[in-house]
PASEBA-1860 file (N, C-alpha, C; in nm, 3 decimals):
! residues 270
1> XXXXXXXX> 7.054/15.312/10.814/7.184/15.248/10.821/7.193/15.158/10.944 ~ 7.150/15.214/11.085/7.126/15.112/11.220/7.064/15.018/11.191 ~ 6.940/15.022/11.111/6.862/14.942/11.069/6.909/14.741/10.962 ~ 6.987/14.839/10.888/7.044/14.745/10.788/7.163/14.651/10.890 ~ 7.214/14.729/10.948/7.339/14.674/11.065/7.269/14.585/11.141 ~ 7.155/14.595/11.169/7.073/14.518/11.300/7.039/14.389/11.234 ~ 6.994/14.448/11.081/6.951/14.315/11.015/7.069/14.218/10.990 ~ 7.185/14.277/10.966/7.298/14.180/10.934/7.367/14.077/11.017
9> XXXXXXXX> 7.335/14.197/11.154/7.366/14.095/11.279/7.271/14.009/11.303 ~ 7.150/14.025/11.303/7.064/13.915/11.297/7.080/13.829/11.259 ~ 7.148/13.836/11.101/7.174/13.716/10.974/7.255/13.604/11.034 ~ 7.386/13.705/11.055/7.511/13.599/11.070/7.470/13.545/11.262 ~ 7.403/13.603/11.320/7.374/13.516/11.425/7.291/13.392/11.396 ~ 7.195/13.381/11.306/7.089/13.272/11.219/7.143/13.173/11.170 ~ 7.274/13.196/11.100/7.378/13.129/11.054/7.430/13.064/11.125 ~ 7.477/13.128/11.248/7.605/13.044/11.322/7.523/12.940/11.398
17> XXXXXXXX> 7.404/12.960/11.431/7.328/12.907/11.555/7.310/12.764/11.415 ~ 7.226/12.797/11.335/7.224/12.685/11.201/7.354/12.590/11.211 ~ 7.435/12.612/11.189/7.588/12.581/11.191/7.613/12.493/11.281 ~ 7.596/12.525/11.434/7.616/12.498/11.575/7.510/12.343/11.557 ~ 7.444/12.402/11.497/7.346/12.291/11.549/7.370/12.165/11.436 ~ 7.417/12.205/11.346/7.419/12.117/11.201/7.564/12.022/11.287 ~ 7.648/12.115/11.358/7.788/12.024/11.362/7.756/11.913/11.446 ~ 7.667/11.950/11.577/7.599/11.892/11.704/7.536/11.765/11.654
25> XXXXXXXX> 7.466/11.778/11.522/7.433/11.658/11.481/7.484/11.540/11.419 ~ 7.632/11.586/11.395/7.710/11.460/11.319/7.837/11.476/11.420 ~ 7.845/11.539/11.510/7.955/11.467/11.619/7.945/11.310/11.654 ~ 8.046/11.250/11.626/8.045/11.120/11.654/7.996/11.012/11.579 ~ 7.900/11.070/11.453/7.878/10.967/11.396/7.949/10.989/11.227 ~ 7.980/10.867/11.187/8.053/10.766/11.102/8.047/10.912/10.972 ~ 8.149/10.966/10.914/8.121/11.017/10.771/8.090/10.938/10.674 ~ 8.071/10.752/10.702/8.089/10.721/10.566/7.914/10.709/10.509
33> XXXXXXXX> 7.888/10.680/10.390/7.778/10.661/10.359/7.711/10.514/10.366 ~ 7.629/10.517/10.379/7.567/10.320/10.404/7.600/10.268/10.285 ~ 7.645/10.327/10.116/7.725/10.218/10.048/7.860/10.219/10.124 ~ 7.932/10.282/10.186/8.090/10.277/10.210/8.087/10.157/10.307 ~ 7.969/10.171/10.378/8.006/10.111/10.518/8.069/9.948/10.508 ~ 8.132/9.936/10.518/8.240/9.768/10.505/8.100/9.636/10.588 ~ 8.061/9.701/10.670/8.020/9.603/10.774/7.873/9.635/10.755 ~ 7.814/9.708/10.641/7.676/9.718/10.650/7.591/9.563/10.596
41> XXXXXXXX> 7.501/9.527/10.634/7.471/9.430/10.627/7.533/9.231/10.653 ~ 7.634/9.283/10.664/7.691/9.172/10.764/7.643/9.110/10.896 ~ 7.654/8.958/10.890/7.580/8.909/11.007/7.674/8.863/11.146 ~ 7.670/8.996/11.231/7.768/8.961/11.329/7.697/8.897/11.484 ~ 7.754/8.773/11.506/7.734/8.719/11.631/7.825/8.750/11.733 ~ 7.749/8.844/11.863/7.864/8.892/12.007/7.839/8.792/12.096 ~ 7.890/8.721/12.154/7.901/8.622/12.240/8.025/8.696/12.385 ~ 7.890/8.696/12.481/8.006/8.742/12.629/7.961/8.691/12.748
49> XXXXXXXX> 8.025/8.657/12.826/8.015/8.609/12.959/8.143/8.553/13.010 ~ 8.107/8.433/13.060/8.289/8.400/13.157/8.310/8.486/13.285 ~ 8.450/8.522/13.310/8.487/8.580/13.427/8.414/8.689/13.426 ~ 8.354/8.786/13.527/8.303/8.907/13.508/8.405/9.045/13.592 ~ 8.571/9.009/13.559/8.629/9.110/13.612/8.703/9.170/13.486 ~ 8.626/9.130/13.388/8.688/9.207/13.274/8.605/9.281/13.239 ~ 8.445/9.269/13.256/8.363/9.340/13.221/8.290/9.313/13.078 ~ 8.247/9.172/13.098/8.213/9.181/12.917/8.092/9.237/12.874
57> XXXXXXXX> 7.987/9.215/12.971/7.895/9.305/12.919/7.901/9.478/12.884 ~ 8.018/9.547/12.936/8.067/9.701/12.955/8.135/9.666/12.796 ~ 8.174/9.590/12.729/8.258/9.550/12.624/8.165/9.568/12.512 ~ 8.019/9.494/12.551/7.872/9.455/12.392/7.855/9.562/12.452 ~ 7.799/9.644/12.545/7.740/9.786/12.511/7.802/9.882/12.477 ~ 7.976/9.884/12.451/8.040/9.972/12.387/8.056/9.926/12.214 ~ 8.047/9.818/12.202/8.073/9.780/12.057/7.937/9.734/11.967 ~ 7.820/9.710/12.041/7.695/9.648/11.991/7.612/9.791/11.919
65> XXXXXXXX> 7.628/9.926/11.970/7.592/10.004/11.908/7.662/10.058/11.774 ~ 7.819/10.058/11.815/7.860/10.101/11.677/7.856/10.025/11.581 ~ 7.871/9.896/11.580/7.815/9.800/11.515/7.690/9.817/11.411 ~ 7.583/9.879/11.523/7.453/9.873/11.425/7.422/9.997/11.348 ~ 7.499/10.089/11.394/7.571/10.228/11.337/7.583/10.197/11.192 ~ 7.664/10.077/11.172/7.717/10.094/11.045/7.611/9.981/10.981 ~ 7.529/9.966/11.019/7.452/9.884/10.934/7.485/9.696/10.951 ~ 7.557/9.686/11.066/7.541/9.548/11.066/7.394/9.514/11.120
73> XXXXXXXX> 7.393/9.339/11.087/7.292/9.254/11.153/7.397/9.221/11.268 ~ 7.316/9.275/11.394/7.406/9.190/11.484/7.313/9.106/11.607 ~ 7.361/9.070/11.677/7.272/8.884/11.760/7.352/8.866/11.887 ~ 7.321/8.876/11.952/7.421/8.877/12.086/7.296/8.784/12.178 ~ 7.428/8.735/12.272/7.431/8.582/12.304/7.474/8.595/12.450 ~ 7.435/8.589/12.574/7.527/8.558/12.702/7.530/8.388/12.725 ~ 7.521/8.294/12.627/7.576/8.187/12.664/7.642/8.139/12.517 ~ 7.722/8.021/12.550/7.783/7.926/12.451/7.707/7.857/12.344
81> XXXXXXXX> 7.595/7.808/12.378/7.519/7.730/12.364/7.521/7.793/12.192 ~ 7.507/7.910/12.174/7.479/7.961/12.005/7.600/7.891/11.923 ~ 7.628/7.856/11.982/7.777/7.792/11.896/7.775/7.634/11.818 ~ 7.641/7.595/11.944/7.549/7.475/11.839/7.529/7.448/11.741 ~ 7.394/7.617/11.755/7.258/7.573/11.619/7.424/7.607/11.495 ~ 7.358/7.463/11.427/7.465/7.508/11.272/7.372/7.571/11.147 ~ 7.274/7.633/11.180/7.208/7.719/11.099/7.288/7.830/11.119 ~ 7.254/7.930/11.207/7.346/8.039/11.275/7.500/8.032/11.261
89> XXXXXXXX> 7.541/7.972/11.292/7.705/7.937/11.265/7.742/7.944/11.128 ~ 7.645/7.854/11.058/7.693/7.851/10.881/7.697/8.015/10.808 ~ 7.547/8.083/10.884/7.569/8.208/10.826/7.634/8.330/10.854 ~ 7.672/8.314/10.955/7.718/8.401/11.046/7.860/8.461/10.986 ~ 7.869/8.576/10.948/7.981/8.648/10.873/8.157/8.686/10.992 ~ 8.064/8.705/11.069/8.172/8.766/11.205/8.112/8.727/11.362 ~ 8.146/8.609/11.441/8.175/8.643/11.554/8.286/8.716/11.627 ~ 8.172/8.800/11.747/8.296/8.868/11.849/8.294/8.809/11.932
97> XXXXXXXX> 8.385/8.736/12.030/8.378/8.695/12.155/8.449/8.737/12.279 ~ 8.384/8.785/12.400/8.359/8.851/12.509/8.423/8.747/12.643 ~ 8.477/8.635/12.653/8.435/8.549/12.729/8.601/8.493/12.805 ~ 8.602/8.550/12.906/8.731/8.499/12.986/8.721/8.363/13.082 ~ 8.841/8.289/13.058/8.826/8.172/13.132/8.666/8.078/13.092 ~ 8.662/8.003/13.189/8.527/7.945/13.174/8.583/7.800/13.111 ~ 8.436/7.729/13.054/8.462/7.589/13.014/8.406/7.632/12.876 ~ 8.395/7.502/12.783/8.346/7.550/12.654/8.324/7.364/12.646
105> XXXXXXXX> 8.206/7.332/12.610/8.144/7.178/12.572/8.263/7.162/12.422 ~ 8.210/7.009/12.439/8.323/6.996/12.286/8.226/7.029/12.211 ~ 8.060/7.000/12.187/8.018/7.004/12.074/7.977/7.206/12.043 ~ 7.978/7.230/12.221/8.035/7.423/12.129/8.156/7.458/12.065 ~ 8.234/7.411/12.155/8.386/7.425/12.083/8.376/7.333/11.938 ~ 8.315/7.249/11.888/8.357/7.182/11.713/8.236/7.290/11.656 ~ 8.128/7.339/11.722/8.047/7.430/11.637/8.147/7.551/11.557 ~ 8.168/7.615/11.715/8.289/7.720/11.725/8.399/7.686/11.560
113> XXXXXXXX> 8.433/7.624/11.610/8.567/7.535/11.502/8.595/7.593/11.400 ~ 8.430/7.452/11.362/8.369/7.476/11.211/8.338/7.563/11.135 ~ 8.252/7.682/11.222/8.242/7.815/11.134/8.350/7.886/11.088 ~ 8.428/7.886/11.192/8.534/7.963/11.124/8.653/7.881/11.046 ~ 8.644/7.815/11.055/8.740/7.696/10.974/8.667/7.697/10.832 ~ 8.543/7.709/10.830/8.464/7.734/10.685/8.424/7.855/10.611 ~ 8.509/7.994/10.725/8.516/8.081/10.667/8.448/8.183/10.798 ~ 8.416/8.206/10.886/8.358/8.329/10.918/8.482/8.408/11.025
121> XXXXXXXX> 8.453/8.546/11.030/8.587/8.527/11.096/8.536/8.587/11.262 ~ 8.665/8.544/11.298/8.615/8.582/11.527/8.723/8.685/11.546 ~ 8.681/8.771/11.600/8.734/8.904/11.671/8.762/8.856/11.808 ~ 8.855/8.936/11.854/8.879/8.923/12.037/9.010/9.025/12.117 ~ 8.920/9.088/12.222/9.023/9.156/12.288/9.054/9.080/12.424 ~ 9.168/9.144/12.488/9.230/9.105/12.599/9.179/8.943/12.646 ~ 9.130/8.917/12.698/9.132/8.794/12.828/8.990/8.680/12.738 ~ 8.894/8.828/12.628/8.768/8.760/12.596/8.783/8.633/12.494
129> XXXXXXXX> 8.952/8.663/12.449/8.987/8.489/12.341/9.078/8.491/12.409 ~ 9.235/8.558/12.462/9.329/8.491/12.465/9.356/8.443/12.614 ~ 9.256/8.460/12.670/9.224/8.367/12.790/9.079/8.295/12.847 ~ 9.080/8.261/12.706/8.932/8.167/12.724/8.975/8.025/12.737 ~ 8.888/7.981/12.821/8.907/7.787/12.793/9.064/7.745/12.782 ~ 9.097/7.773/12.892/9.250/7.698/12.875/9.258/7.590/12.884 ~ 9.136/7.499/12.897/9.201/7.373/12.888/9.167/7.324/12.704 ~ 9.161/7.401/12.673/9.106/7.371/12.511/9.230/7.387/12.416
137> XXXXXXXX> 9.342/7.388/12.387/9.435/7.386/12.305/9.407/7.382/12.136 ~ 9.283/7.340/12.096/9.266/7.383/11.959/9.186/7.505/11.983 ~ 9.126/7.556/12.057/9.051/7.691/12.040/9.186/7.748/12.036 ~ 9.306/7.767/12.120/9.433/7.848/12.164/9.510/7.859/12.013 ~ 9.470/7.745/11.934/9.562/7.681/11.854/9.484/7.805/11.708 ~ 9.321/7.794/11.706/9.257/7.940/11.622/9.310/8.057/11.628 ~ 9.305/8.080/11.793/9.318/8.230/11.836/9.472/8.295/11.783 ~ 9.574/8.172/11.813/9.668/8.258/11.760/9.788/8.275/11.890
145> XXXXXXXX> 9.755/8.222/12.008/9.821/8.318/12.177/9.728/8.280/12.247 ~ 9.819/8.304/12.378/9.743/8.270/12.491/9.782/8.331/12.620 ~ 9.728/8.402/12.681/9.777/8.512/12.792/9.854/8.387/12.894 ~ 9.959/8.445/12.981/10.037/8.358/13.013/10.087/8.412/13.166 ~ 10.069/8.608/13.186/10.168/8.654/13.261/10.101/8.803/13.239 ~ 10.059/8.922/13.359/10.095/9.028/13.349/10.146/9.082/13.459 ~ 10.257/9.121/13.432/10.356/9.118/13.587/10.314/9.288/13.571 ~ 10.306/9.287/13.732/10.260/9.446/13.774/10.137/9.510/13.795
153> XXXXXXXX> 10.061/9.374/13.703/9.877/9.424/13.716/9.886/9.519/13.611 ~ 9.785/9.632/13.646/9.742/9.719/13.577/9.886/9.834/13.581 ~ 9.971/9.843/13.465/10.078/9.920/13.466/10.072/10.015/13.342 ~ 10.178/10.144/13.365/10.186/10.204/13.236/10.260/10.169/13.131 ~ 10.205/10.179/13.012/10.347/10.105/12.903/10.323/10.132/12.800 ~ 10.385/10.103/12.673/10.351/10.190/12.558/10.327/10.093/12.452 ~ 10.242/10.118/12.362/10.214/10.025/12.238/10.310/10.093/12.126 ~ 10.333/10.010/12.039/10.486/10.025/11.898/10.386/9.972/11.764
161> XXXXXXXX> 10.340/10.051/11.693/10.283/10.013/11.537/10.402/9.938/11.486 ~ 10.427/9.794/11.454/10.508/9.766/11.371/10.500/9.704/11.223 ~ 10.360/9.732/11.190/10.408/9.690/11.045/10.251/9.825/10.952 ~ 10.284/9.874/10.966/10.235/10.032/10.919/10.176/10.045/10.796 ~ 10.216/9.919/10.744/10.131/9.852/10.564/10.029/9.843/10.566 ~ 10.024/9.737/10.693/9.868/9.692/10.652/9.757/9.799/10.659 ~ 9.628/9.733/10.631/9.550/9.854/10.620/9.492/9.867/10.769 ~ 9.478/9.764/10.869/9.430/9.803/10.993/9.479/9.878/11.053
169> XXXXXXXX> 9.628/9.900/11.039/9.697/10.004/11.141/9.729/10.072/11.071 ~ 9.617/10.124/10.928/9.646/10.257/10.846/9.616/10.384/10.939 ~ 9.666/10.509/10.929/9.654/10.642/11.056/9.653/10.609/11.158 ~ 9.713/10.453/11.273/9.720/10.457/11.385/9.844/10.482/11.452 ~ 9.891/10.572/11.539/9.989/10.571/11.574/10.025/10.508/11.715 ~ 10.169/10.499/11.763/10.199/10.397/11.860/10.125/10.520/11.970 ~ 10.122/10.461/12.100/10.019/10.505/12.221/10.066/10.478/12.328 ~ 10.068/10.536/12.440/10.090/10.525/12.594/9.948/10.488/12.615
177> XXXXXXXX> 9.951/10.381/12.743/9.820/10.344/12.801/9.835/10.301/12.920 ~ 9.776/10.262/13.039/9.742/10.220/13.129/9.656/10.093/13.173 ~ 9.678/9.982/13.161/9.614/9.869/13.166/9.715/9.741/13.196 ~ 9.682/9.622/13.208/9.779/9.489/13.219/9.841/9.482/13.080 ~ 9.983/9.466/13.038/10.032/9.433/12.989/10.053/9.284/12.985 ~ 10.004/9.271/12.872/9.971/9.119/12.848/10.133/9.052/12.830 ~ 10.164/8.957/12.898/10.260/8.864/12.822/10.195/8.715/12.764 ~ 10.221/8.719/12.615/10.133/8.568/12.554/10.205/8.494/12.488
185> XXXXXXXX> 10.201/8.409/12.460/10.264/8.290/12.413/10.206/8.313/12.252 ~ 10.282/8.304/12.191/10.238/8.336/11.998/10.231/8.236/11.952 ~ 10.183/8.208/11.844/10.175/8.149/11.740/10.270/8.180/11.646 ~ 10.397/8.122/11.611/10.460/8.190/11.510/10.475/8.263/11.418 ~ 10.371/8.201/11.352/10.278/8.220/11.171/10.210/8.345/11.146 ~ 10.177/8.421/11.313/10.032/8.540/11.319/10.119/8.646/11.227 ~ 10.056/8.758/11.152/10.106/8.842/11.118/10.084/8.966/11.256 ~ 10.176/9.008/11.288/10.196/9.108/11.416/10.209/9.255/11.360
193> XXXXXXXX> 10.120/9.309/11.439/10.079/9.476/11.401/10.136/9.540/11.489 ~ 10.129/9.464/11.550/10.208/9.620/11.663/10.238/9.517/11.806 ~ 10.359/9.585/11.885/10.403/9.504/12.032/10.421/9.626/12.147 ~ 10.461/9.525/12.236/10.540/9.601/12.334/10.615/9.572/12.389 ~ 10.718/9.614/12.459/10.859/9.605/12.580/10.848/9.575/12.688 ~ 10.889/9.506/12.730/10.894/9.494/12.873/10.996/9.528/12.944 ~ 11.013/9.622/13.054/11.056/9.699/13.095/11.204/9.593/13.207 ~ 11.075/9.492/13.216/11.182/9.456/13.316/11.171/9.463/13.515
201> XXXXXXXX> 11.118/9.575/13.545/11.060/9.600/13.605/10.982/9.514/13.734 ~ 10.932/9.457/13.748/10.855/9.354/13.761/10.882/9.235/13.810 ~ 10.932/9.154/13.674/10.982/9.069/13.645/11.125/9.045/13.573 ~ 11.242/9.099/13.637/11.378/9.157/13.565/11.437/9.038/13.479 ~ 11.400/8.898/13.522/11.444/8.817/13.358/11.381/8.843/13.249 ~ 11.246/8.935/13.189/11.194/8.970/13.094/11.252/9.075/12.993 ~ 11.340/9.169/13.107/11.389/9.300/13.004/11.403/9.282/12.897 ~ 11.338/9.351/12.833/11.382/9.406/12.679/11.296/9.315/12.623
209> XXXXXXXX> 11.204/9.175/12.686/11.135/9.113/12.579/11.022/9.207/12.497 ~ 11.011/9.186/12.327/10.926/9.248/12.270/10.819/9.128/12.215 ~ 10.668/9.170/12.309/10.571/9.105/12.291/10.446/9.133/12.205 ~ 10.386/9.055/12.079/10.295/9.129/12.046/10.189/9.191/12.094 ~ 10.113/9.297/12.093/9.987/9.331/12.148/9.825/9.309/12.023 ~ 9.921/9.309/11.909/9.769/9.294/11.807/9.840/9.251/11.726 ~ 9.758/9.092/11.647/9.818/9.040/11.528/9.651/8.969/11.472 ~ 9.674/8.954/11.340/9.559/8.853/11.280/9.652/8.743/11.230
217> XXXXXXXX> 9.543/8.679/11.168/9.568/8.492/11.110/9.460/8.445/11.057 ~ 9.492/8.297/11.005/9.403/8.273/10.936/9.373/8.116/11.011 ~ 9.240/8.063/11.061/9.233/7.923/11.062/9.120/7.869/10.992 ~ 9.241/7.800/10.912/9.107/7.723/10.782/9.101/7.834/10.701 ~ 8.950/7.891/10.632/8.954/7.991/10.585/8.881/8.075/10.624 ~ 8.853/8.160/10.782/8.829/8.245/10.826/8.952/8.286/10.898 ~ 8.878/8.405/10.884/9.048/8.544/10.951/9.009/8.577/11.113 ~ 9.109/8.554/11.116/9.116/8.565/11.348/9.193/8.685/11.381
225> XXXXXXXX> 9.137/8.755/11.457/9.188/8.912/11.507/9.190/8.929/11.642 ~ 9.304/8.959/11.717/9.333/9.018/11.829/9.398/9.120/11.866 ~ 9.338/9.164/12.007/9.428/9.262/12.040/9.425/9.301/12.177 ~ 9.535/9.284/12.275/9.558/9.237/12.379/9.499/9.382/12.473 ~ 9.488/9.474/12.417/9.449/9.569/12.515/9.278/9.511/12.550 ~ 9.187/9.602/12.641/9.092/9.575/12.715/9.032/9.561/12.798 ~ 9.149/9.550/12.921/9.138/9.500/13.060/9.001/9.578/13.098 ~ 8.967/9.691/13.086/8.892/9.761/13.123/8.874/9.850/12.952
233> XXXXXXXX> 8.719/9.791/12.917/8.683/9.808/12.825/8.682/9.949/12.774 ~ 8.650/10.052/12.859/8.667/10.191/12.844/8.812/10.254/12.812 ~ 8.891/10.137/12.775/9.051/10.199/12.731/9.020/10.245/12.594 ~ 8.943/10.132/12.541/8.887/10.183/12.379/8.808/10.323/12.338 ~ 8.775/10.360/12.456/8.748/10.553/12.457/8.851/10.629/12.385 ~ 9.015/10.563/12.383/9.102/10.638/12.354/9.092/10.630/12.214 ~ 9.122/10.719/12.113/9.125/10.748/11.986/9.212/10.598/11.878 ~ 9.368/10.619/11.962/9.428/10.495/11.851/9.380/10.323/11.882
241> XXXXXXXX> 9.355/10.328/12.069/9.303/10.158/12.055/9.165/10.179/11.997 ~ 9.091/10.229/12.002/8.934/10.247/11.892/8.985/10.253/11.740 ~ 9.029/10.250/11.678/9.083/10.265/11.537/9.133/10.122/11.521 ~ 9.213/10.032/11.651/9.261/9.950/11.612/9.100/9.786/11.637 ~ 9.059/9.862/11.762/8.900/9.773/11.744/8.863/9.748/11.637 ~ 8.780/9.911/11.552/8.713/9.926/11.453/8.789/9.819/11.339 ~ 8.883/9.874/11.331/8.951/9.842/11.173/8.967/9.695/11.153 ~ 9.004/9.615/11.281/9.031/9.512/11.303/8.890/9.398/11.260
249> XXXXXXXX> 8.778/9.473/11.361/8.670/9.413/11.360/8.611/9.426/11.149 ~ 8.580/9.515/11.108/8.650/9.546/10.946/8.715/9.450/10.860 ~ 8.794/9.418/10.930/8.895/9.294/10.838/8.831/9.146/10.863 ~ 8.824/9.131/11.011/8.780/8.990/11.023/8.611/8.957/10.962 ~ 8.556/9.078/10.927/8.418/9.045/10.868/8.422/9.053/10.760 ~ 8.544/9.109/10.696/8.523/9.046/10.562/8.581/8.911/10.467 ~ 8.573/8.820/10.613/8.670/8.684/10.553/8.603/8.601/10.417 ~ 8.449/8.606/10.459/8.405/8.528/10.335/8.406/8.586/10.189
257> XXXXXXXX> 8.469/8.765/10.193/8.410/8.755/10.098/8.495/8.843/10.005 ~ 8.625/8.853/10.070/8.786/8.882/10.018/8.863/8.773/9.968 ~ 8.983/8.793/9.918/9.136/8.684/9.899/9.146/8.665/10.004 ~ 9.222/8.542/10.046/9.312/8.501/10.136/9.484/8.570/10.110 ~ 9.490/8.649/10.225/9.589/8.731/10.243/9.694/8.639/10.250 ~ 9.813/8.582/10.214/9.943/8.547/10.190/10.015/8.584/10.258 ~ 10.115/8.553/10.362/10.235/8.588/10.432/10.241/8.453/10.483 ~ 10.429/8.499/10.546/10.465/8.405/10.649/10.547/8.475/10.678
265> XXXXXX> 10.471/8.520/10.819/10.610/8.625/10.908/10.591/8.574/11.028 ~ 10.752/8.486/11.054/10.720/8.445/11.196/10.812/8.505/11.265 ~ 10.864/8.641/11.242/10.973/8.683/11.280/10.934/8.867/11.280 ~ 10.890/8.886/11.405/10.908/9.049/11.393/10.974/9.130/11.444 ~ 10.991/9.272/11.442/11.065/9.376/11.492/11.050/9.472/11.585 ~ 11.076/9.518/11.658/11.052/9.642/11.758/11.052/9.734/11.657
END
């Protein structure tokens, strides 16, 4: 009878250790299968450099792996210059771009343009589009916004899901964070996912303004995605701004090869 007991404990210890180790191996990575994956085989171009107090290279080594996770082709770039070859550009399914301030040539900026005006679509957080090339007004005019103001620096403040339909901000909920609160100048037309308040604080003629923090659009016929968080790339560690990366980055890669989404909301809500 000790005997049989010894063996049983043996068992279910064999088991659990099996178990332990089976869970250890899929922590963190993707449940979906390489047919599910949205972005498997897609050809994504990361383009980063510019100011280096945003950290863009800390930005491609947080996003260049999950990326290839899911089965993209991806091509990363620390200069402009890829924005040339129009081989690369024509095929190119999804650029991300990394790149604060700086200059941009006209014939990168009409490369730039063109691709996505002919369909591919560009991703961008905080400062890496909506404060690139300010002296460029049709890149500003793609993106959608243009950082303008973050009174307080790096402050606490809260993000607001406001339109809960779409599918990018499907299971994301609104979030407290710590970073610059962007104030940007919009584009009317963007469809807006989610904002924030301004406290006032700071800057006391602002109270109560509600600013977007993540909206997409369309220029030409590729889809443009932002989202103002980033300052410090490791904010995306947090569970809901990583959901809003992922999902985002998701949508804008599949511009060539979805409908053109329909709206005109130039008017949103807290």
């Amino acid at each position: 009878m000790i005997n049989l007991l010894k063996k049983q404990r043996v068992a279910i210890f064999v088991i659990s250790v099996l178990m332990l180790f089976s869970f250890s191996d899929s922590f963190g990575k993707s449940n979906k299968s390489p047919e599910d994956k949205i972005l498997k085989d897609k050809k994504i171009l990361v383009v980063w450099g510019g100011w280096d107090g945003h950290q863009p290279r800390k930005f491609t080594e947080i996003v260049v792996p999950w990326l290839k996770e899911q089965g993209a082709i991806v091509t990363v770039f620390e200069s402009l210059d890829i924005y040339t070859d129009k081989k690369v550009m024509a095929e190119v399914d999804l650029i991300i771009q990394s790149w604060t301030m700086g200059k941009i040539s006209g014939e990168q900026e009409k490369g730039l343009l063109e691709s996505v005006k002919n369909g591919a679509g560009i991703f961008g957080i905080h400062g890496g589009t909506g404060d690139s090339f300010r002296e460029n007004t049709e890149f500003q005019y793609m993106i959608g916004g243009q950082w303008v103001a973050h009174p307080g620096g790096v402050i606490d403040y809260t993000v607001e899901i406001t339109d809960k339909k779409d599918p990018v901000t499907k299971g994301v909920n609104g979030f407290s964070i710590k970073s610059e609160q962007y104030y940007v100048h919009v584009d009317p037309n963007v469809k807006v996912l989610a904002t924030t308040t301004f406290s006032g604080k700071h800057d006391p003629w602002i109270e109560g303004a509600v600013v977007p923090v993540v909206w997409k659009k369309y220029y030409g016929k590729g889809r443009v995605f932002y989202i103002s968080i980033g300052h410090d790339p490791a904010e995306f560690e947090m569970p809901e701004p990583w959901k809003l990366l992922t999902h985002g980055i998701e949508w804008a890669a599949a511009s060539k090869y979805e409908p053109t989404e329909k709206w005109l909301q130039p008017v949103y809500k807290k």
